[in-house]
N, C-alpha and C positions, 0 to 999 in steps of 0.2 A: 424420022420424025423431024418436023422443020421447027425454027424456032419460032415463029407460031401457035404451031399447036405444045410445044414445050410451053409458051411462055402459058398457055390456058389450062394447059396441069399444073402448076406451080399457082397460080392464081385462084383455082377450085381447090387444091390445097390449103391452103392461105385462108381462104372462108369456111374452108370447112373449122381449120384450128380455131377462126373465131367465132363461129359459132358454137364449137364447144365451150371454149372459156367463157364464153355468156349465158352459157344453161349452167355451167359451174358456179360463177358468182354470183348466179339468181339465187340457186338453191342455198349456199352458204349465208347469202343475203337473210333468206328469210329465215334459217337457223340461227343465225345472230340474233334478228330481232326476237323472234320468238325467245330467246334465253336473254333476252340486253334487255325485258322491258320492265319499268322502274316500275308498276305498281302492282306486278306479280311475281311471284317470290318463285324457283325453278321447280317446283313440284305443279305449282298452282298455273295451268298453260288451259286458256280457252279452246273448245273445240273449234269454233272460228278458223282461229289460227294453226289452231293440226289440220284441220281442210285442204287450207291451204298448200300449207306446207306437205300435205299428203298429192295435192295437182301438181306440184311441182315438181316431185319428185316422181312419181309414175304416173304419169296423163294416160295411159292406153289405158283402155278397158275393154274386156271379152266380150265379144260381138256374140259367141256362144258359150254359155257356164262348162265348165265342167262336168254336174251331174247331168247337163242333157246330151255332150258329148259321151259318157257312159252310156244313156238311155241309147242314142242311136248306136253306138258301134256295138252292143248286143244284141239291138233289135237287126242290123244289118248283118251279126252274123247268124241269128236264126235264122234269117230270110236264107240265106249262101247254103245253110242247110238244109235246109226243105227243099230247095229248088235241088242242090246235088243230089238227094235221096231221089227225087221225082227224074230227075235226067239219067241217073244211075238204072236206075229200076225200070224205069219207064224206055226208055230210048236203048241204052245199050244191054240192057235185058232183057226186051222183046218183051216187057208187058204194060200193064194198064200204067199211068203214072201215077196216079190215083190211090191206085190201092197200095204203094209205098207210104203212106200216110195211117192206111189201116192197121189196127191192133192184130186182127187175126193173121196178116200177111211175115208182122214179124215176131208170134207164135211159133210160125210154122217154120222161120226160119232156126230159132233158137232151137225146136223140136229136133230140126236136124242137125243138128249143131251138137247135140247133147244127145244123137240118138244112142243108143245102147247095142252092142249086136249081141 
């Protein structure tokens, strides 16, 4: 590595440590104020100022919730099922894919399944 590109890691280091310590004393900032302000007693806190103080402290926000991440990855794994039963049944069992869907198909399978001799 030349000193060069040392000196450009050392440097992107260096900004990055200031940039943390400036997201640190923001937040502390606005926790001060929030608790230092003379005409509201520490119980008594505007939502305003929890807003705020709530941007500052977590700014990301889910681009997808949660319950619709549930919604798909069970609607995604019904699909994986139906399509395996139909590729199952259909393709490497030599029959209709189709009828892997039907009731009477796995009747007939359980029948054998539980046959009795």
């Amino acid at each position: 590595m030349s000193t060069n590109q040392s000196d450009r890691a050392v440097t992107k280091e260096q900004s990055r440590k200031k940039h943390k310590q400036a997201k640190k004393q923001e937040k502390q900032a606005a926790k001060s104020k929030r608790l230092t302000s003379a005409d509201q007693t520490k119980g008594q806190v505007s939502r305003k100022q929890l807003k705020e103080e709530k941007k500052l402290l977590n700014p990301y926000r889910r681009v997808i919730p949660i319950w619709l991440r549930l919604i798909i990855v069970f609607s995604l794994s019904a699909l994986a099922l139906v399509l395996g039963l139909m590729i199952g049944y259909g393709i490497l069992g030599d029959g209709a894919p189709l009828d892997a869907l039907k009731k009477e198909t796995w009747q007939h399978i359980i029948d054998i399944v539980n046959k009795k001799e």
